[in-house]
C-alpha positions in Angstrom: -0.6 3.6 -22.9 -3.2 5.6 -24.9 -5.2 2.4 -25.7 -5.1 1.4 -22.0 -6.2 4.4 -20.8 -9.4 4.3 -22.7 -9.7 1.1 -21.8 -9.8 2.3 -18.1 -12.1 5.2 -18.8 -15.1 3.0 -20.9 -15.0 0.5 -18.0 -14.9 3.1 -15.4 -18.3 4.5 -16.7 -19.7 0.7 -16.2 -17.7 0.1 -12.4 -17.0 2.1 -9.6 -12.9 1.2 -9.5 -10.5 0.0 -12.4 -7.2 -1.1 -12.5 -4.8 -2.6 -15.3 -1.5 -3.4 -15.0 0.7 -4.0 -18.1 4.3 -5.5 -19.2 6.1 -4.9 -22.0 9.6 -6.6 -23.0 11.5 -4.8 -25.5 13.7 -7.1 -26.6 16.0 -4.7 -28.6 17.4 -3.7 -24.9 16.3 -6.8 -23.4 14.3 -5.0 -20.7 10.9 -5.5 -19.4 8.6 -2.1 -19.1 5.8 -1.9 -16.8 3.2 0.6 -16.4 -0.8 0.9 -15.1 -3.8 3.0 -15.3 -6.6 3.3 -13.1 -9.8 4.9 -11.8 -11.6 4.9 -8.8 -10.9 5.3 -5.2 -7.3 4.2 -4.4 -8.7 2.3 -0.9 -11.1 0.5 -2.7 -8.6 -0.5 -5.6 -5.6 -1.2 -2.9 -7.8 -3.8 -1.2 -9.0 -5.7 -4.2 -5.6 -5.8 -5.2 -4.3 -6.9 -1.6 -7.4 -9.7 -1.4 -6.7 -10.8 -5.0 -2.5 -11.1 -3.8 -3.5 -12.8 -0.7 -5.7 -15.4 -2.2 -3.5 -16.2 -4.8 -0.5 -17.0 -2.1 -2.7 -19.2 -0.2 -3.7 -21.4 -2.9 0.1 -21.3 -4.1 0.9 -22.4 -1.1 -2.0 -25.0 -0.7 -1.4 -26.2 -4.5 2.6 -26.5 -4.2 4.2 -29.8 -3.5 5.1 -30.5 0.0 9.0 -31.3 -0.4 11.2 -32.5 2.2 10.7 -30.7 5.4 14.3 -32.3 6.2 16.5 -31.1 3.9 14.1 -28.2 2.0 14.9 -30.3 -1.4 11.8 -30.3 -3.8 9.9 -33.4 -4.3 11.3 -35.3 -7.3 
Protein backbone atom coordinates (compact mmCIF):
# COMPACT_ATOMS: atom_id res chain seq x y z
CA UNK A 1 0.00 0.00 0.00
CA UNK A 2 3.19 2.15 0.23
CA UNK A 3 3.17 2.84 -3.59
CA UNK A 4 -0.56 3.80 -3.34
CA UNK A 5 -0.25 6.00 -0.83
CA UNK A 6 2.25 8.18 -2.59
CA UNK A 7 0.34 7.92 -5.30
CA UNK A 8 -2.48 9.64 -3.25
CA UNK A 9 -0.22 12.14 -1.73
CA UNK A 10 1.50 13.59 -5.33
CA UNK A 11 -2.04 13.83 -6.78
CA UNK A 12 -3.40 15.39 -3.65
CA UNK A 13 -0.86 18.28 -4.09
CA UNK A 14 -2.47 18.77 -7.82
CA UNK A 15 -6.46 18.19 -6.54
CA UNK A 16 -8.36 19.04 -3.68
CA UNK A 17 -9.86 15.19 -3.02
CA UNK A 18 -8.34 11.68 -3.97
CA UNK A 19 -9.48 8.39 -3.66
CA UNK A 20 -8.18 4.82 -4.96
CA UNK A 21 -9.54 1.81 -4.33
CA UNK A 22 -7.48 -1.47 -4.94
CA UNK A 23 -7.98 -5.46 -5.20
CA UNK A 24 -5.71 -7.91 -4.79
CA UNK A 25 -6.34 -11.81 -5.37
CA UNK A 26 -3.87 -13.94 -3.72
CA UNK A 27 -4.34 -16.97 -5.22
CA UNK A 28 -2.16 -19.12 -2.76
CA UNK A 29 -5.40 -18.72 -0.35
CA UNK A 30 -7.66 -18.06 -3.12
CA UNK A 31 -8.91 -14.78 -1.54
CA UNK A 32 -9.39 -11.45 -2.87
CA UNK A 33 -7.81 -8.31 -0.58
CA UNK A 34 -9.13 -4.97 -0.80
CA UNK A 35 -7.84 -1.85 0.54
CA UNK A 36 -7.93 2.27 -0.33
CA UNK A 37 -6.22 5.48 0.42
CA UNK A 38 -7.37 8.76 0.23
CA UNK A 39 -7.14 12.57 0.82
CA UNK A 40 -9.37 15.23 1.02
CA UNK A 41 -12.56 16.04 2.59
CA UNK A 42 -14.66 12.74 3.17
CA UNK A 43 -18.12 14.79 2.01
CA UNK A 44 -16.66 15.83 -0.98
CA UNK A 45 -15.07 12.28 -1.78
CA UNK A 46 -18.44 10.35 -0.58
CA UNK A 47 -20.41 12.32 -3.19
CA UNK A 48 -18.15 11.79 -6.19
CA UNK A 49 -18.15 8.32 -5.24
CA UNK A 50 -22.08 8.19 -4.78
CA UNK A 51 -22.54 10.33 -8.32
CA UNK A 52 -19.99 8.12 -10.01
CA UNK A 53 -22.14 4.72 -8.41
CA UNK A 54 -25.36 6.29 -9.44
CA UNK A 55 -24.43 7.03 -13.00
CA UNK A 56 -22.97 3.90 -13.55
CA UNK A 57 -26.44 1.92 -12.41
CA UNK A 58 -28.48 4.06 -14.69
CA UNK A 59 -26.60 3.36 -17.75
CA UNK A 60 -26.45 -0.40 -16.62
CA UNK A 61 -29.72 -0.37 -16.38
CA UNK A 62 -30.38 1.67 -19.66
CA UNK A 63 -27.63 -0.44 -21.56
CA UNK A 64 -28.94 -4.01 -20.27
CA UNK A 65 -31.25 -6.15 -22.42
CA UNK A 66 -34.89 -5.87 -21.74
CA UNK A 67 -35.72 -9.70 -21.13
CA UNK A 68 -39.07 -11.06 -20.64
CA UNK A 69 -41.17 -8.98 -18.33
CA UNK A 70 -43.32 -12.30 -18.23
CA UNK A 71 -41.34 -14.86 -16.94
CA UNK A 72 -37.96 -12.54 -15.77
CA UNK A 73 -35.98 -15.05 -18.33
CA UNK A 74 -33.06 -13.19 -20.16
CA UNK A 75 -33.33 -12.44 -23.69
CA UNK A 76 -31.67 -15.26 -25.70
Amino acid sequence: MTNVQKAVDALGEEFDTVHIFVTKHEGSINATFAGGRHCGSCYTRYGQIREWLITVDEQTRRDAPIGDKTTGEPPV
